[in-house]
C-alpha positions in Angstrom: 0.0 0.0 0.0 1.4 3.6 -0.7 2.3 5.9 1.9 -0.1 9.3 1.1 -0.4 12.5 3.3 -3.0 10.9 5.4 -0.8 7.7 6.4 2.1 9.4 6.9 5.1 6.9 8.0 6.6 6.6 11.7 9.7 7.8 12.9 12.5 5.5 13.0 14.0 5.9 16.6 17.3 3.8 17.3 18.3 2.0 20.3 22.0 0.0 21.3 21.3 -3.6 21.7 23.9 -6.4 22.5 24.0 -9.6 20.2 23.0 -11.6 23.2 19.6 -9.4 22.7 19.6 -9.2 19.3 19.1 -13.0 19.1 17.0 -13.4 22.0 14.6 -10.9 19.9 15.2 -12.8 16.5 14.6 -16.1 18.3 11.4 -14.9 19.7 10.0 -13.5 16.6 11.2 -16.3 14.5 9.1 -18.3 16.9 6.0 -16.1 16.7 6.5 -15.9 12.8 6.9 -12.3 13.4 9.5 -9.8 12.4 11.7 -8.7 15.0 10.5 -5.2 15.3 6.7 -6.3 16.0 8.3 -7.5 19.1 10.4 -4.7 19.7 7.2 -2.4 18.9 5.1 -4.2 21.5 7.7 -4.4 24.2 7.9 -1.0 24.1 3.9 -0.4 23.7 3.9 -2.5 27.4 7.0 -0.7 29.4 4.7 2.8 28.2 1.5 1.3 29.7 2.9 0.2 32.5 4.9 3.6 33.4 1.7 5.3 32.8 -0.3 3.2 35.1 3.0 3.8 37.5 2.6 7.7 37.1 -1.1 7.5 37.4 -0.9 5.3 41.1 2.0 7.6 42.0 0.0 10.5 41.4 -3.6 8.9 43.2 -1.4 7.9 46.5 0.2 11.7 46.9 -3.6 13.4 46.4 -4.3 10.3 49.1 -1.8 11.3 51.3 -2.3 15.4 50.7 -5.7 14.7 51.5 -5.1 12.7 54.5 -2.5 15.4 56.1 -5.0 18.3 55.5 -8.3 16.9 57.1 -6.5 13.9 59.2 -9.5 11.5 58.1 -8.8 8.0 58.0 -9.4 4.1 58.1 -7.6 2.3 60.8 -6.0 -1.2 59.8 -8.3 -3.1 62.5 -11.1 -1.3 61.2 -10.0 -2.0 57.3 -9.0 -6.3 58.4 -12.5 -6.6 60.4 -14.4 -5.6 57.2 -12.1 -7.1 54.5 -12.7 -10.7 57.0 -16.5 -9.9 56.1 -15.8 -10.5 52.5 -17.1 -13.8 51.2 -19.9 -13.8 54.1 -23.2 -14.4 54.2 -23.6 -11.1 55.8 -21.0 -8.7 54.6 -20.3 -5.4 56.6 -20.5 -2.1 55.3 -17.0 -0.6 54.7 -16.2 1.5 58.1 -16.5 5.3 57.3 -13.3 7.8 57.5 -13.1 9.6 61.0 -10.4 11.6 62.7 
């Protein structure tokens, strides 16, 4: 298929990898029946993901914490265990509240 103005075509980035890796990528792909840049492509596709779920937790825990040293509200750990040990149960309990 040719390339027009509304396909343009990627960027070529490079990266240093040892022969040790180099094979270890080929071997892979040859055993997927894949080139070796599909694997490269979705290895890196994956670490992205995962460093943007990392940033978004990272970011959720500090607005947690922020949150908790401004108004002190809080779950203790007993209070968190006795209703995580209602889980499963006939009667489950109703998640204790935030207090000072």
């Amino acid at each position: 298929m040719a390339r027009t103005a509304l396909a343009p075509r990627g960027k070529f980035a490079a990266i240093r990898l040892s022969i040790a890796e180099q094979r270890q990528i080929a071997n892979l792909a040859a055993s997927k029946q894949r080139k070796p840049q599909w694997i490269m492509k979705g290895a890196l596709r994956q670490y992205v993901e995962r460093e943007k779920a990392a940033d978004l937790l990272r970011n959720e825990t500090q607005t947690s914490w922020d949150e908790y040293v401004q108004t002190g509200m809080h779950v203790s750990e007993e209070e968190m265990n006795s209703w995580l040990d209602t889980w499963g149960a006939n009667e489950e309990a109703e998640p204790p509240k935030c207090h000072v």
